[in-house]
C-alpha positions, 0 to 999 in steps of 0.5 A: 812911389817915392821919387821913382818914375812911377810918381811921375805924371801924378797930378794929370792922372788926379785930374783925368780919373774917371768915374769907374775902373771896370779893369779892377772889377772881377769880371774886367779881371777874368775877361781880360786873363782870357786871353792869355793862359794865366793859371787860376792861381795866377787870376786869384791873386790879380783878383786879391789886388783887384779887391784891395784896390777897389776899397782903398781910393789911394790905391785906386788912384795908383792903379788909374795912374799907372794904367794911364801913364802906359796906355794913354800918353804918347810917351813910353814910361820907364817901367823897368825904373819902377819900385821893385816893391811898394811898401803898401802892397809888398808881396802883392806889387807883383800882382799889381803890375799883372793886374796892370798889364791885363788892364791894357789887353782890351785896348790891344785887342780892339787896335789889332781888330782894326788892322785886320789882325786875326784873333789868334795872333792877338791871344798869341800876343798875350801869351807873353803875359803868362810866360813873364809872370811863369818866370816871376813867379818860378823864379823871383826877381831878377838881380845882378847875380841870379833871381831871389824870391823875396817872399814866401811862398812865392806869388805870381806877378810882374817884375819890372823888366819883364812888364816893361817888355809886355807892354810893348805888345800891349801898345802895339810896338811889338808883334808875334807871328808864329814863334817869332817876335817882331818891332818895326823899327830904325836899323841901329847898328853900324854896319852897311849891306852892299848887293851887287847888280848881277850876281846879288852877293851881299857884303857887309861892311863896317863903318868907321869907329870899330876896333876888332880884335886879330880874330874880327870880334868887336874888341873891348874898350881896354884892348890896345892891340884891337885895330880900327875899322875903315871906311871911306866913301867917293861917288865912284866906290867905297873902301871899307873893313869887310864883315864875313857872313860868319860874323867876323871883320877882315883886317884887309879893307876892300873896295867897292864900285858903286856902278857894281854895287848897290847900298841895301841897307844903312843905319836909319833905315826901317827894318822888322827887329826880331826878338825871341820869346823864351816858350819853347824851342827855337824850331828852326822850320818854326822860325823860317815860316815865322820870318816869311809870315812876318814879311806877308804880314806886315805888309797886310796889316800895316803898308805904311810900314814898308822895311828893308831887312829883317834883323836881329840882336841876340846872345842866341847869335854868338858865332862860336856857338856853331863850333860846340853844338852839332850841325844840326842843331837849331842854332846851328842851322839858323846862323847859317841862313843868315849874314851874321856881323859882330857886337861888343863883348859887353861882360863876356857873358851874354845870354848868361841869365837866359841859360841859368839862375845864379852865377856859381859856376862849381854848381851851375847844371851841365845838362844840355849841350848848349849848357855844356858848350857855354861853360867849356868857353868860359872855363877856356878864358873865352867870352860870350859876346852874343852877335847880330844877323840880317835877312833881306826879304828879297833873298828870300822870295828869290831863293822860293823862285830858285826853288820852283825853278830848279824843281819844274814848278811855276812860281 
């Protein structure tokens, strides 16, 4: 473990072993993996692990310390700090962290049964397992220019950062519903939403502390033509940098009249956080059924956890995506459904990785038009920022209300 966040914690774990680690038995094994849609090839080397540890107490110990230190503190480890490798497993530390991640279905499962969460949401849930280890073991480990497999042939597993994500479902932070991912969190960004109290137009607006540049992207730091947001607030109004729906801040301040409109949404505030797992298509009927369910549910299974607004942070959020992909693509259509505000340019590549497995853009595939449409910009000089959205669950019961409404039905 070295001097990794893994060792931490090493002595508690010493003195709270317990007499059996059924997680690392066969039966514990494959009971678990049934949830999820591991392969056979998968399972056989969690069950090698398995038996490695069981004969080995050191290694024992280190499977119960890591369980622990997931599953049974209130603080959440750092595992994407953990070692990429343990010299006493080497190609098998993978294996080790899918065996660890199974360890924690069983616990998830019993916490889900009791929010009345159905089972099919709960094996939902899991198969995130099997779409990380598809990922390890398809591509490697990930570094900072592409993936590497470094042993052969490859095996399956867990990287780091992909355990660090799985554990979240397993602790209960994140939920799946449909294709959608989502957490139950503060609002984080530095942005407010304003309705007005007879029409219902949103506008969002930039709090201070922004620069932009003369196209309203977030600038970056070393941009010394970027011009900084306004915001200013009295009881009577506010005046403020305005965010377009598309994503973009308008240089023009406007001002708002806090007897015309209402603030809906400020940072700090609950909202459900979407996040997108990488399993298929991004099926735009797909996601909207998966936002509504989301809003349902989670008032079902967790009223104590009321939220203000749906939204989400994503390099599938990119505004100039609508500009190189046809208008009926999926993408396309689910950046129109929503209010879009901006993020910082970062390296001017987000989402680089999600497209493709190395960085060499001479040979980089071209085979799909978002694949084409990524590397035209970047080829132009452009950058990839990726861009935030916001829903309001409001807007979306009324626009059901409209709906009927318009079409001589009850709601």
């Amino acid at each position: 473990m070295g001097d990794s966040p893994l060792a931490d914690g090493w002595p508690e774990s010493e003195s709270s072993f317990p007499d059996t680690l059924p997680f690392l038995e066969e039966d514990g094994i494959r009971e678990a993996a049934s949830w999820t849609e591991l392969t056979e090839e998968a399972i056989s080397d969690c069950l090698e692990v398995g038996a490695l540890f069981r004969n080995d107490p050191n290694l024992e110990m280190l499977a119960w310390h890591a369980h622990r230190l997931i599953y049974r503190t209130e603080s959440r480890p750092p595992i994407s700090k953990w070692p990429a490798h343990l010299p006493a497993l080497d190609s098998l530390t993978g294996a080790f962290y899918l065996l660890i991640a199974l360890s924690g279905i069983d616990a998830m499962v019993r916490s889900h049964q009791a929010h009345g969460i159905p089972e099919a949401v709960s094996r939902l849930n899991c198969r995130d397992i099997h779409i990380w280890a598809s990922e390890y073991h398809r591509l490697g480990e990930p570094l900072d220019h592409g993936f590497v497999h470094t042993f052969d042939p490859p095996r399956w597993g867990l990287h780091t950062r992909g355990f660090q994500w799985i554990a979240g479902s397993l602790v209960g932070r994140i939920l799946r519903l449909n294709r959608l991912q989502f957490i139950h969190a503060p609002y984080r960004s530095a942005f407010r939403a304003y309705r007005h109290t007879e029409s219902g137009r949103v506008q969002v607006v930039a709090e201070a502390g922004h620069r932009f540049t003369d196209a309203g992207w977030k600038a970056k730091d070393d941009d010394d033509t970027a011009w900084p947001s306004e915001f200013k607030e009295t009881a009577e109004e506010i005046r403020a940098t305005p965010v377009r729906p598309t994503g973009h801040a308008q240089q023009e301040p406007i001002t708002l009249s806090m007897t015309e409109w209402q603030l809906i949404l400020k940072p700090e505030d609950p909202i459900l956080e979407i996040h997108i797992p990488e399993d298929g298509r991004m099926g735009f009927d797909e996601c909207g059924a998966s936002i509504q369910d989301a809003i349902r549910d989670f008032t079902t299974y967790f009223p104590e956890k009321t939220f203000k607004a749906v939204v989400c942070r994503s390099w599938l959020l990119d505004p100039q995506y609508q500009d190189g992909m046809p208008r009926t693509s999926n993408i396309f259509r689910f950046q129109r459904e929503c209010y879009l505000y901006p993020i910082g340019p970062g390296s001017g590549r987000c989402g680089f990785f999600r497209l493709f497995t190395h960085d060499d853009l001479a040979t980089l595939p071209r085979d799909t038009v978002m694949r084409r449409t990524y590397l035209d910009l970047l080829e132009a000089g452009g950058l990839w920022r990726g861009g935030g959205m916001m829903l309001f669950p409001e807007d979306l019961d009324w626009g059901k209300r409209v709906y009927l409404e318009q079409h001589g039905l009850r709601p």
